[in-house]
RODO-2510 file (C-alpha; in nm, 4 decimals, decimal comma):
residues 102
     n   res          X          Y          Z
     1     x     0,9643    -2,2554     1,6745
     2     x     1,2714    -2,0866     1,7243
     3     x     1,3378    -1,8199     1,9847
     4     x     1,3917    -1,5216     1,7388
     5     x     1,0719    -1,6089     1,5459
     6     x     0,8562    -1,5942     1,8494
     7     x     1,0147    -1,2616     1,9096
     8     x     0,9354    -1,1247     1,6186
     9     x     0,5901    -1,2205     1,5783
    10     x     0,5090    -1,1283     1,9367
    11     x     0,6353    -0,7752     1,8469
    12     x     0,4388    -0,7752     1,5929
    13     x     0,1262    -0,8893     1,7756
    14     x     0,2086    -0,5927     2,0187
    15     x     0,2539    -0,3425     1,7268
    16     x    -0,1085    -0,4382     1,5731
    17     x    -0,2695    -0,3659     1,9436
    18     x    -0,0775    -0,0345     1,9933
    19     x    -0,1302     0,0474     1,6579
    20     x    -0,5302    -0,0195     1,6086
    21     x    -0,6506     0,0177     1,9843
    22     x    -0,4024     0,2271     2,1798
    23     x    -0,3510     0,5206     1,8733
    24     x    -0,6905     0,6267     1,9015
    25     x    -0,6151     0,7558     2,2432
    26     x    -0,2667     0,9377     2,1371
    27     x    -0,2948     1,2914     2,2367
    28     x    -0,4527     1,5221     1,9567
    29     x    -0,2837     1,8168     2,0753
    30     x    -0,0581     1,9976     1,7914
    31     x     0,2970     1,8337     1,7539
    32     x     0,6183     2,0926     1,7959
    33     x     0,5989     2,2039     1,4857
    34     x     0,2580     2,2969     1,4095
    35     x     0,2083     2,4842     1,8224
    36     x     0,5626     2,6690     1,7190
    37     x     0,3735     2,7648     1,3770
    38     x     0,1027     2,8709     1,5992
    39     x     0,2936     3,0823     1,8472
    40     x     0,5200     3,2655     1,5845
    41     x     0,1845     3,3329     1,3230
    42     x     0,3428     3,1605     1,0072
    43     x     0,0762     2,9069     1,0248
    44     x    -0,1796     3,0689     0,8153
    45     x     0,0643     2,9997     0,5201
    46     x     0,0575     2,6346     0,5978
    47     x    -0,0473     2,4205     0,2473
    48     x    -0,1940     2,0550     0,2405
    49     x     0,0535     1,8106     0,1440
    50     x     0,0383     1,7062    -0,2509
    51     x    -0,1409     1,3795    -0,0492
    52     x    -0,3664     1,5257     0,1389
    53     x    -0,7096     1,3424     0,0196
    54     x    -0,5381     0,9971    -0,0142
    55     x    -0,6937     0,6827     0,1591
    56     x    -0,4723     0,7116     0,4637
    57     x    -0,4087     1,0851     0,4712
    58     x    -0,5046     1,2320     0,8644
    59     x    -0,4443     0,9398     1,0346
    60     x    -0,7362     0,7553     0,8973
    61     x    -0,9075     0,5841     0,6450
    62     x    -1,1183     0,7714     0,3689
    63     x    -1,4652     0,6505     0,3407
    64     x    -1,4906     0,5175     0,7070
    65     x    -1,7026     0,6991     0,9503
    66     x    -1,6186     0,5722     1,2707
    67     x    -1,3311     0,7564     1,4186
    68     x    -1,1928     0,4965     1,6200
    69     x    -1,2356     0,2278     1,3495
    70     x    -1,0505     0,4325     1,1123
    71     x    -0,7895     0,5452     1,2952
    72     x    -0,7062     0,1861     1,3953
    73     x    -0,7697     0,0227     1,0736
    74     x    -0,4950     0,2992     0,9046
    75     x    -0,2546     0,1842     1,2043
    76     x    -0,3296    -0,1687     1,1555
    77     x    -0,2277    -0,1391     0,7709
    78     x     0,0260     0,0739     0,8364
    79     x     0,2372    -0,1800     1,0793
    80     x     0,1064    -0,4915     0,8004
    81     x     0,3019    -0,2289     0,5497
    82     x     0,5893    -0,1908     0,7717
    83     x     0,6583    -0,5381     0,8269
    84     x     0,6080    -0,6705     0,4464
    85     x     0,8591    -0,3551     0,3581
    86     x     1,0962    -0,4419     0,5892
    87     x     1,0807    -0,8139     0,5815
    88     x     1,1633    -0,7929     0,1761
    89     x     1,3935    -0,5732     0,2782
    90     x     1,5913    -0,7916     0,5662
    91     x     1,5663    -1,1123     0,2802
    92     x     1,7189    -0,9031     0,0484
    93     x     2,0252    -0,7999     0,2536
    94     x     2,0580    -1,1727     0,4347
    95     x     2,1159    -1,3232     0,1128
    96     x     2,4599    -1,5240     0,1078
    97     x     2,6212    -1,4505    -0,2152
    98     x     2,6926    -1,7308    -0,4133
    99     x     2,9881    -1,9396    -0,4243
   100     x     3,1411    -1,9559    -0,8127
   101     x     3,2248    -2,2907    -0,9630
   102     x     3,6141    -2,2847    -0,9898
***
């Protein structure tokens, strides 16, 4: 196995345990934007985003209970979504372009 390739796949080993154990413990405090909201008063006039009730909308996954469960599960399919993305992605731009007969 070359060096690269047990790189990658240990980064991605890391990004499944950060991303379905260690995100349940992220802080749950407002980000910038939403305390700032809070300070100034404009946050009453906040809307839901147009995906709101989705299956991964708040950080979770609709129809699972368990908080920590869900919250890692959406984590855990959201780094499997990453890396399929970005992996089609990367073969895509690697491509040599062909040689022409001639």
């Amino acid at each position: 196995m070359s060096k690269n390739r047990k790189f990658y796949i240990g980064g991605f080993i890391v990004s499944l345990f950060l991303a379905g154990v260690v995100s349940f413990y992220a802080s749950s405090s407002p980000d910038g934007l939403e305390k700032v909201a809070g300070d100034i008063g404009f946050i009453e006039t906040a809307k839901d985003h147009t995906l709101a009730e989705g299956a991964l909308a708040d950080y979770g996954v609709k129809g699972i209970e368990n908080e920590r469960a869900s919250v890692g599960i959406a984590g855990v399919i959201g780094v499997i979504g990453t890396a399929v993305v970005a992996g089609v992605f990367f073969k895509i731009i690697a491509r040599k372009p062909e040689k022409s007969k001639g």
